[in-house]
ZAMAR-619164 format. One record per residue: z, y, x of N, C-alpha, C in turn; chain. Coordinates in steps of 0.02 Angstrom, whole numbers, padded with zeros to 5 digits. Atoms other than C-alpha are relative to their C-alpha. Example, Ala and Ser with C-alpha at 12.3 -4.5 7.8 and 13.67 -1.06 7.14 Angstrom:
# residues 2
+--------+--------+--------+--------+--------+--------+--------+--------+--------+--------+
!    npz !    npy !    npx !   capz !   capy !   capx !    cpz !    cpy !    cpx ! cadena !
+--------+--------+--------+--------+--------+--------+--------+--------+--------+--------+
!  00000 ! -00059 !  00045 !  00390 ! -00225 !  00615 !  00000 !  00060 !  00045 !      A !
! -00003 ! -00059 ! -00042 !  00357 ! -00053 !  00684 !  00037 !  00055 ! -00039 !      A !
+--------+--------+--------+--------+--------+--------+--------+--------+--------+--------+
This chain:
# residues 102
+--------+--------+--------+--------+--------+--------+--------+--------+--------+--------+
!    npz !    npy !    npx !   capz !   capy !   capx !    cpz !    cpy !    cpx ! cadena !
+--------+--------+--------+--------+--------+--------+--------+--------+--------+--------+
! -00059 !  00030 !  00029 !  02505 !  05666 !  06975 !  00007 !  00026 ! -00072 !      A !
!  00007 ! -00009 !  00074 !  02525 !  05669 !  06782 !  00074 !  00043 ! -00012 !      A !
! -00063 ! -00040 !  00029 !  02656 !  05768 !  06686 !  00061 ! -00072 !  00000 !      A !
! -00061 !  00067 ! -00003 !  02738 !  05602 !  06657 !  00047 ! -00030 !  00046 !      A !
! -00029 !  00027 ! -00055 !  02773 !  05543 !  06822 !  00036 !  00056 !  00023 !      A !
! -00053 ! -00061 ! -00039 !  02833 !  05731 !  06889 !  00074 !  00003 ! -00060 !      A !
! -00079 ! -00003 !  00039 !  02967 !  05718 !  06737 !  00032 ! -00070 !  00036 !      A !
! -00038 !  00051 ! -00013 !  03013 !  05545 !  06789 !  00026 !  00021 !  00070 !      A !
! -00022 ! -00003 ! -00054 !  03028 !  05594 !  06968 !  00060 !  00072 !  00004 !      A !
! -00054 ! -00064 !  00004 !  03139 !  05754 !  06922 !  00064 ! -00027 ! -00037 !      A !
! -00052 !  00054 !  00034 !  03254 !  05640 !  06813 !  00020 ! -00028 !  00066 !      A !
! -00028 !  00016 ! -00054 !  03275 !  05535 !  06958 !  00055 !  00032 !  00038 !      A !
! -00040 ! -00062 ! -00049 !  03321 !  05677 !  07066 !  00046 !  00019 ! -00027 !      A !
! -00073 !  00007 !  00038 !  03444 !  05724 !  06974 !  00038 ! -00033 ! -00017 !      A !
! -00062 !  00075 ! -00003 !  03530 !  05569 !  06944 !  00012 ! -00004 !  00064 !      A !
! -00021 !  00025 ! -00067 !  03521 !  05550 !  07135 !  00047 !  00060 !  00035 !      A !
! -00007 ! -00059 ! -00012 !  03585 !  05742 !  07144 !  00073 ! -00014 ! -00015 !      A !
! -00091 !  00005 !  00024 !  03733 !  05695 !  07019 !  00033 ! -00019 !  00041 !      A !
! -00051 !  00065 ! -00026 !  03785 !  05539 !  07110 !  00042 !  00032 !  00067 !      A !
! -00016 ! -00012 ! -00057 !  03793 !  05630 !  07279 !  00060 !  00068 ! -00008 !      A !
! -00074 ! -00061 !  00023 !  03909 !  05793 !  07200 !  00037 ! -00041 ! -00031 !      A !
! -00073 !  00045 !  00008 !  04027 !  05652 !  07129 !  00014 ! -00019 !  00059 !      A !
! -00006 !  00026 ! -00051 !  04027 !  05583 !  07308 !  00029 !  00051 !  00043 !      A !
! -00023 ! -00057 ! -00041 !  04068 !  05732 !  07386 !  00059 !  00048 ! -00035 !      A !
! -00050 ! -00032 !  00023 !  04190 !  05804 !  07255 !  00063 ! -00058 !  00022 !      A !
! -00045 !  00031 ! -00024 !  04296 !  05648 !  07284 !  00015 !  00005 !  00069 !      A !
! -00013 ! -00010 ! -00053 !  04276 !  05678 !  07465 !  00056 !  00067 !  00007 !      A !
! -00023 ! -00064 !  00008 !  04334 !  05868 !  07460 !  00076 ! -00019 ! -00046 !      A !
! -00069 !  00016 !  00054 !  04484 !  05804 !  07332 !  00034 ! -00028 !  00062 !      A !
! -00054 !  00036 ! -00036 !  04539 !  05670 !  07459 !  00025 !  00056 !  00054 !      A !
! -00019 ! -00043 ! -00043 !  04531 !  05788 !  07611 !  00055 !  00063 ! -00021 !      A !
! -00072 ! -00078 !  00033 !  04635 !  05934 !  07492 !  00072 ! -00049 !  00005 !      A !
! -00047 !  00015 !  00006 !  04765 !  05792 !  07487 !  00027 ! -00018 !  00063 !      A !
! -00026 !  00010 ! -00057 !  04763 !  05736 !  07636 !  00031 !  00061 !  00060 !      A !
! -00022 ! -00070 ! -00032 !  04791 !  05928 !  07715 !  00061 ! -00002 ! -00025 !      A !
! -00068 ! -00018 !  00031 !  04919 !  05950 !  07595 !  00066 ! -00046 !  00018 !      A !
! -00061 !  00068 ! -00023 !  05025 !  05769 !  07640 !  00002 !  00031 !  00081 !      A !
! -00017 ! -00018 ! -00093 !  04995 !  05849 !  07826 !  00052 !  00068 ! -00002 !      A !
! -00028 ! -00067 ! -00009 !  05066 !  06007 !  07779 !  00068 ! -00006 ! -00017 !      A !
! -00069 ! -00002 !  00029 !  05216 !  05946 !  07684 !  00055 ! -00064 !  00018 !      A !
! -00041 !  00075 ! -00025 !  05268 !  05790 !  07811 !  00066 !  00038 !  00049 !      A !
! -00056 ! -00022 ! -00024 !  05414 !  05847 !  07877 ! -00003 !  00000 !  00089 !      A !
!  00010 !  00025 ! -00073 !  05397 !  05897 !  08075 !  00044 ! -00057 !  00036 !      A !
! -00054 !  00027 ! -00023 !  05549 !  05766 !  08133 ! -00045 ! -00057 ! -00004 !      A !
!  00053 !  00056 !  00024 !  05422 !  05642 !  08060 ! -00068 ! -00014 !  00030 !      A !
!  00053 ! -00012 !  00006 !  05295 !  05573 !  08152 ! -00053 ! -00007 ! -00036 !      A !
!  00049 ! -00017 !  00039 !  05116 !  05598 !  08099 ! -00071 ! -00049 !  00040 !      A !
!  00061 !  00044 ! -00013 !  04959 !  05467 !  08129 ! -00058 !  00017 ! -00023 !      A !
!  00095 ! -00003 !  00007 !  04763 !  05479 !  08137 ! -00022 ! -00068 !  00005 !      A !
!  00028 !  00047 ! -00012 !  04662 !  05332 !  08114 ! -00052 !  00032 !  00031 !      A !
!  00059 ! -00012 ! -00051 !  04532 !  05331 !  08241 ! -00037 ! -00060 !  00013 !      A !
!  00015 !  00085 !  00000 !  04436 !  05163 !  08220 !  00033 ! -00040 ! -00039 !      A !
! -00056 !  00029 !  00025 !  04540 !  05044 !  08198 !  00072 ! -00008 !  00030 !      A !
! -00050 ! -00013 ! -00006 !  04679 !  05117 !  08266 !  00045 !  00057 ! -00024 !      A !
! -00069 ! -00063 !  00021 !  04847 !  05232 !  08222 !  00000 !  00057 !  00071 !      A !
! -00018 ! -00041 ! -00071 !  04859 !  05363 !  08358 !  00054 !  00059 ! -00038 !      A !
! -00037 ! -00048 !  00011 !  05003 !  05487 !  08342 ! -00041 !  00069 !  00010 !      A !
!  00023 ! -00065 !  00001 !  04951 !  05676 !  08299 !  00055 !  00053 !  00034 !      A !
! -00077 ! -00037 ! -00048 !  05047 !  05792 !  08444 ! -00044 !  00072 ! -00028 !      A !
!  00001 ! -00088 !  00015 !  04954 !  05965 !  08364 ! -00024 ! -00009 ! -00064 !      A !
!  00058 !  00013 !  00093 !  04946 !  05958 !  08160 ! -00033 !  00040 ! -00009 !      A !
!  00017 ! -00063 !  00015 !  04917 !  06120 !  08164 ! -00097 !  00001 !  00004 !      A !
!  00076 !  00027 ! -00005 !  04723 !  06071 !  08236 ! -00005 ! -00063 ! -00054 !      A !
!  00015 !  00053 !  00019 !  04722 !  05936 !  08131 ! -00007 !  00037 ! -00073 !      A !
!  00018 ! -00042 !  00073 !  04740 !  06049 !  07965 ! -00059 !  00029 !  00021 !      A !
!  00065 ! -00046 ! -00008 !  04601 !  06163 !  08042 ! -00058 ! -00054 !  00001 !      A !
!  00068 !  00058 ! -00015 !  04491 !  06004 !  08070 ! -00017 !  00002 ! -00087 !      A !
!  00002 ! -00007 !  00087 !  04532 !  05961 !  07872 ! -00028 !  00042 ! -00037 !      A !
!  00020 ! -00054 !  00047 !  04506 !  06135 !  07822 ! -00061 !  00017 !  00029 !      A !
!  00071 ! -00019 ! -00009 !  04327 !  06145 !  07904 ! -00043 ! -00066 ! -00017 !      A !
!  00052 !  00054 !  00032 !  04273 !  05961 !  07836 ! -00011 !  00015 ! -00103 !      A !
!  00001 ! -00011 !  00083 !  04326 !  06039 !  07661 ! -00030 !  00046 ! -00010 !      A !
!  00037 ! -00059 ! -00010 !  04241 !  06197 !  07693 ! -00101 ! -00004 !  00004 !      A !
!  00087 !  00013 !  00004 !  04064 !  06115 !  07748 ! -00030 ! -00044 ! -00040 !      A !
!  00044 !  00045 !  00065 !  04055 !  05990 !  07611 !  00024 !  00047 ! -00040 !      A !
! -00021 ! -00031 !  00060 !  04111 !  06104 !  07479 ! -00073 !  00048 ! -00010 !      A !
!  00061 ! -00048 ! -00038 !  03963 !  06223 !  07576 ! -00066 ! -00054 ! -00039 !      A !
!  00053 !  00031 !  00035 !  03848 !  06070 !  07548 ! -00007 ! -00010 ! -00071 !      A !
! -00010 !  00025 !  00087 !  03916 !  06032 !  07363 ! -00042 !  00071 ! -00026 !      A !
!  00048 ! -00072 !  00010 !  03854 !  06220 !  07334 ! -00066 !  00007 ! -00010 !      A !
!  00091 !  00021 !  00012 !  03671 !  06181 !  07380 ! -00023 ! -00046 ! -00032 !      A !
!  00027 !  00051 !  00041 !  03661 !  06027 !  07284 !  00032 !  00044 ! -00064 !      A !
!  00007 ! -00040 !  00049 !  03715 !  06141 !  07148 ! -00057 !  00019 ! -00030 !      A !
!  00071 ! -00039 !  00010 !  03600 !  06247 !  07158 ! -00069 ! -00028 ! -00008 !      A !
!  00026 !  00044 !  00036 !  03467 !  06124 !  07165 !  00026 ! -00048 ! -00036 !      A !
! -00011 !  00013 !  00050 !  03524 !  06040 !  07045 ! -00014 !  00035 ! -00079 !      A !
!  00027 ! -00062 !  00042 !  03488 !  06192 !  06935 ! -00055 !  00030 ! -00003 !      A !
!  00053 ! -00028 !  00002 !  03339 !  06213 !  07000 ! -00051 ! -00072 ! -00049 !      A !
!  00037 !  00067 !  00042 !  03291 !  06036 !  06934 ! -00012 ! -00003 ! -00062 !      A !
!  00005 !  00003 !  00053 !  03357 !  06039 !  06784 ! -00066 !  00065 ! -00036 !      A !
!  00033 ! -00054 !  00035 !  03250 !  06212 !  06745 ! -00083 ! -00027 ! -00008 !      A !
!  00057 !  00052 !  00001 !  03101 !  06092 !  06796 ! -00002 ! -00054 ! -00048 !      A !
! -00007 !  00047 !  00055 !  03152 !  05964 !  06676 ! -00001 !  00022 ! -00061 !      A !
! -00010 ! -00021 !  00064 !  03162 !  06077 !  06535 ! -00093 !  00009 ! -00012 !      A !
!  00088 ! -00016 ! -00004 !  02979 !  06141 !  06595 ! -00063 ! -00064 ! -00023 !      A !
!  00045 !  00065 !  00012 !  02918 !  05975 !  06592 ! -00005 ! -00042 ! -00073 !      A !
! -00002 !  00003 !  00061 !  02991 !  05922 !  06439 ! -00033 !  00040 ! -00062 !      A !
!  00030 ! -00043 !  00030 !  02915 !  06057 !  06351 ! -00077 ! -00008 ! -00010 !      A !
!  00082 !  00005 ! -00017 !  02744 !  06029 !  06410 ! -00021 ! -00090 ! -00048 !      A !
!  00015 !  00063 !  00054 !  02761 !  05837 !  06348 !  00005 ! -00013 ! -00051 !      A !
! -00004 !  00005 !  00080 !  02818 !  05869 !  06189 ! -00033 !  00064 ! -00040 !      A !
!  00069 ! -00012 !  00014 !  02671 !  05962 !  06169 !  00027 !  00099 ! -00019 !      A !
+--------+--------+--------+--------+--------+--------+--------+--------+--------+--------+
């Protein structure tokens, strides 16, 4: 495989790297809001889960924050490793660049 094509395919990767840490920061954002609207709904008030395509009433929020706070916990976990590669890419892209521009 040529220098050319391993830069193009590390470009790629990283565009496909970005797209998926924007995808997952908006995830991690919604879920912070959605904990937080659970935390600050007033108990007197009930409280709904969609589950399909239905509403079901929530009888323990308290599990229902801990659910929240471990889907924000393991994508935040994954956002981390796409970090990191991500950093490892770019250090490849610099390598590569270097090499092609002689």
């Amino acid at each position: 495989m040529s220098d050319m094509e391993q830069f193009q395919i590390v470009v790629s990767e990283i565009q496909s790297i970005r797209q998926q840490m924007a995808s997952l920061n908006a995830q991690i954002l919604e879920l912070k809001a959605t904990s937080e609207a659970v935390s600050n709904q007033p108990k007197e008030l009930a409280l709904h889960q969609q589950l399909g395509g239905v509403l079901i009433e929530v009888a323990d929020r308290e599990a229902l924050v801990k659910v929240l706070e471990s889907d924000i916990n393991t994508l935040s976990e994954h956002l981390t490793r796409l970090q990191s590669r991500e950093g490892d890419l770019i250090d490849s892209y610099e390598e590569l660049k270097k090499v092609l521009e002689g």
